[in-house]
C-alpha positions in Angstrom: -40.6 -35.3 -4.1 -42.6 -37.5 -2.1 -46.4 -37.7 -2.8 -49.9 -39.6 -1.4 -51.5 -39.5 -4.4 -51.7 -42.7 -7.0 -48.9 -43.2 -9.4 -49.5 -43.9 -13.0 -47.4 -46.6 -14.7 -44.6 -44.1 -15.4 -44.5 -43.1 -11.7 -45.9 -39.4 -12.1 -48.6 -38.7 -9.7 -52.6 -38.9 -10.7 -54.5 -35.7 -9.2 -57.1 -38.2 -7.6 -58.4 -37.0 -4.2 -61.6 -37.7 -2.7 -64.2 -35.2 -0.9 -64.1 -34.9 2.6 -67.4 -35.9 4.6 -68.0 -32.6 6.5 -65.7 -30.3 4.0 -67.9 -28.3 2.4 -68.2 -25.0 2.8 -70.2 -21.7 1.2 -69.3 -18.4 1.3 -71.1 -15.5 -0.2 -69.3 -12.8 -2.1 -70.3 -10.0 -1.8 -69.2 -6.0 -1.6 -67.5 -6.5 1.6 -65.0 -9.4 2.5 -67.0 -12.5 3.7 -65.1 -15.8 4.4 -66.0 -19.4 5.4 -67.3 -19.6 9.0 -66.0 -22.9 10.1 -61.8 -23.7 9.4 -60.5 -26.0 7.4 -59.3 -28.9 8.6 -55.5 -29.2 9.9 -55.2 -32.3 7.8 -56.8 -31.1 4.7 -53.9 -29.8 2.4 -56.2 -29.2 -1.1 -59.1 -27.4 -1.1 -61.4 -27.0 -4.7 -62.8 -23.8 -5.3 -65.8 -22.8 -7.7 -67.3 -19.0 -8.1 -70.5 -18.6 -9.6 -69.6 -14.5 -10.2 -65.9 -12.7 -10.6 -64.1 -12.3 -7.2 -61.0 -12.0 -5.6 -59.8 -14.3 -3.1 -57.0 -14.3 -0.5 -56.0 -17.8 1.8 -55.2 -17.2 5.2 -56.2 -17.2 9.3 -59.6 -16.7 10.7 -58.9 -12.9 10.5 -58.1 -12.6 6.8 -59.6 -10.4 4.3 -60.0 -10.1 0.8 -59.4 -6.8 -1.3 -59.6 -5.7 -5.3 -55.7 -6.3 -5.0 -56.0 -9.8 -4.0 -55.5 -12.5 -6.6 -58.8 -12.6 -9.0 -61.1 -15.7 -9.8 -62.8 -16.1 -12.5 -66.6 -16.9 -12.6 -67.4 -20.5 -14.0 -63.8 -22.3 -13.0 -63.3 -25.3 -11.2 -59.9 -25.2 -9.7 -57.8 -27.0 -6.5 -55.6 -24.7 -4.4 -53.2 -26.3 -1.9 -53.7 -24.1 1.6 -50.5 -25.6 3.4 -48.6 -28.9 4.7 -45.0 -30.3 4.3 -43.5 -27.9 6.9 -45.5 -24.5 4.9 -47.8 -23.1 6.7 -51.7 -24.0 6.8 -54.3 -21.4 5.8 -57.6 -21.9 7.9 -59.8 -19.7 5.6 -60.6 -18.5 2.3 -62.0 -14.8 2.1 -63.7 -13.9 -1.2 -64.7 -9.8 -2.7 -67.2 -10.1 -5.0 -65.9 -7.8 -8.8 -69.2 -7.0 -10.0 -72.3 -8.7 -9.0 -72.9 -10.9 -5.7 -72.4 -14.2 -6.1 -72.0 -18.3 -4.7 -68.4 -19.5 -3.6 -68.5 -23.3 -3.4 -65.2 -24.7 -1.6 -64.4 -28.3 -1.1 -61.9 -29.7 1.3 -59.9 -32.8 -0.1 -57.9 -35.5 1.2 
């Protein structure tokens, strides 16, 4: 498998991506599905992901939406999804359902 990420000296890759100017993005989760306004870059293939409550979260086009049966995030983790590339599809959007309490979604496109 091919990669564009730095090799270490036994050739496995190092997960070192940098922040992309303009790539930010804040979504509030709340009781309904909310996701980020602007896409996400067709060349971005990581996005970063950091909940300051419980939600749930689902990857998708400008239309998706997230429900209780979507996959869960916990509050407090910092984690890198990949949203597409290498002939896969490329998910625009991330929505977010708040579990409990309203809450702060921090996402950061990569490259």
């Amino acid at each position: 498998m091919t990669t564009k990420l730095p090799l270490d000296d036994n050739n496995n890759p190092i997960p070192a991506l940098r922040l992309k100017n303009g790539g930010a993005h804040t979504i509030v989760s709340a009781a309904s599905s909310t996701r980020n306004s602007a896409s996400f870059a067709e060349q971005t293939r990581i996005v970063s992901v950091y909940a300051t409550e419980d939600i749930y979260l689902k990857f998708g086009s400008a239309g998706v939406t997230a429900s209780s049966t979507d996959h869960f995030f916990p509050a407090g983790l910092y984690y890198d999804f990949a949203i597409g590339g290498e002939g896969t599809g490329h998910a625009t959007h991330l929505a977010v359902l708040r579990r409990n309490t309203d809450g702060i979604v921090y996402v950061s496109e990569k490259e």
